[in-house]
C-alpha positions as CSV (number, residue, x, y, z in Angstrom):
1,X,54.9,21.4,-186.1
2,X,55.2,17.9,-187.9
3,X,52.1,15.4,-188.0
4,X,52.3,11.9,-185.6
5,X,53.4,9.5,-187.7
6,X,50.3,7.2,-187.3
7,X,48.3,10.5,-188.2
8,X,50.1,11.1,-191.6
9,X,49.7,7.1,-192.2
10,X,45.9,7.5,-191.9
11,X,46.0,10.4,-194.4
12,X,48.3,8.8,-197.0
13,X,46.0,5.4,-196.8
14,X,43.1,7.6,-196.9
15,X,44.2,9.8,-200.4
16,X,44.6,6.3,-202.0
17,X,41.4,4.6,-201.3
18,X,40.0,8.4,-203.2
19,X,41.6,7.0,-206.2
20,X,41.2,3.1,-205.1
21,X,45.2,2.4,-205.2
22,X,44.6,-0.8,-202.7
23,X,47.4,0.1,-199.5
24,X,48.2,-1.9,-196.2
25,X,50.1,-1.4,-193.2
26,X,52.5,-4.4,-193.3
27,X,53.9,-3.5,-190.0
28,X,52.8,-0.2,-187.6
29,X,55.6,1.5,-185.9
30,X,55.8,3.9,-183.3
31,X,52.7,5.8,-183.3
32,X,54.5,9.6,-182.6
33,X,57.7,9.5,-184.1
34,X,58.1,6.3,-186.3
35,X,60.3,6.3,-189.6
36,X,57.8,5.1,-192.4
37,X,58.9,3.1,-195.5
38,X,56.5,2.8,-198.6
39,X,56.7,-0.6,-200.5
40,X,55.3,0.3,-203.9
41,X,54.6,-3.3,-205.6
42,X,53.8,-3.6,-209.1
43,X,52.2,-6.9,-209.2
44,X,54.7,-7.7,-212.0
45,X,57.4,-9.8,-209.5
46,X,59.0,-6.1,-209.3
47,X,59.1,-3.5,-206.7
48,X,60.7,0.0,-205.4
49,X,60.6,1.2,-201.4
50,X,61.1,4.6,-200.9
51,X,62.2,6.6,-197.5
52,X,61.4,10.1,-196.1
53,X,65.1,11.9,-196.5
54,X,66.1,14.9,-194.8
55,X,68.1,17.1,-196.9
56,X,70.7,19.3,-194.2
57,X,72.0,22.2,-196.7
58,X,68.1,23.2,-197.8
59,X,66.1,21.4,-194.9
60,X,64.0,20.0,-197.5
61,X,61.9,16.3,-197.0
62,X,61.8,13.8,-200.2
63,X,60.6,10.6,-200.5
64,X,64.0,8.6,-202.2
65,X,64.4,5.6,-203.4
66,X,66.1,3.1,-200.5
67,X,65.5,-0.8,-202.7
68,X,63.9,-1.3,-206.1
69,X,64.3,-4.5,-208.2
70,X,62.5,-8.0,-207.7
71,X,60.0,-8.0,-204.7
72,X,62.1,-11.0,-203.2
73,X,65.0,-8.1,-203.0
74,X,62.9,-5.1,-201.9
75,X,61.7,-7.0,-199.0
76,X,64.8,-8.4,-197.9
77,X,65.8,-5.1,-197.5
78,X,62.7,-4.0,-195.7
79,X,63.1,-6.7,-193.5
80,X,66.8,-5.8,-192.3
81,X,65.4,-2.1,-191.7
82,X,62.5,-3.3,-189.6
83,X,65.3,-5.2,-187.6
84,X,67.5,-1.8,-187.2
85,X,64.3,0.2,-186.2
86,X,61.4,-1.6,-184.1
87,X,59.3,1.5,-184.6
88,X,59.5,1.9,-188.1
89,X,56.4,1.8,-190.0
90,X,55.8,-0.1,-193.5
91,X,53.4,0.4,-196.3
92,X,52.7,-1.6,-199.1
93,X,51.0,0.0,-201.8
94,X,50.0,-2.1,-204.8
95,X,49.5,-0.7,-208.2
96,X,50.4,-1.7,-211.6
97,X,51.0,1.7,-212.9
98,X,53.6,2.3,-210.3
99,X,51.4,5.5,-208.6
100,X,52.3,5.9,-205.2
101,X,51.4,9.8,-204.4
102,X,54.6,10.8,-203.1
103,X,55.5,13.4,-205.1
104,X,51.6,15.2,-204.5
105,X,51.7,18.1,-202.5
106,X,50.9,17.2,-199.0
107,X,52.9,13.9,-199.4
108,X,56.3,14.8,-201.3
């Protein structure tokens, strides 16, 4: 059984205030079965967006990288996937050393 989508948000947001990596829901998708993007932003003018991938030969999920580059870039991208998928979900996470907890268990 997979998690709602607003239920693994609130558990993602909540594992990075723990380790106070500041995070915000830029926009909130579908609450059951939205797609969710994560906008890691450096603070440096540079940034990386990663998307939940589903693997068909081993049915594994990863986090891969969809944008990465100048902010400017990542969010234009992030902006023409919002407008493919009204109930997709975007997070901005904000630290300089580029953690984002993807690849923790639980997350990855």
């Amino acid at each position: 059984m997979r998690l709602t989508a607003d239920i693994w948000v609130s558990a993602y947001l909540a594992r990075l205030r723990l380790i106070n990596i500041p995070a915000f829901v830029v926009q909130k998708g579908d609450a059951t079965a939205g797609a969710v993007l994560i906008k890691l932003n450096t603070l440096d003018g540079q940034a990386c967006c990663y998307q939940r991938s589903f693997d068909l030969l081993t049915g594994a999920r990863r986090w891969v990288v969809l944008a990465e580059g100048a902010e400017a870039e990542v969010d234009a991208t992030v902006a023409r996937q919002c407008g493919f998928d009204p109930d997709l979900w975007v997070i901005e996470v904000e630290d300089r050393h580029g953690r984002h907890l993807l690849d923790e268990p639980g997350l990855e």
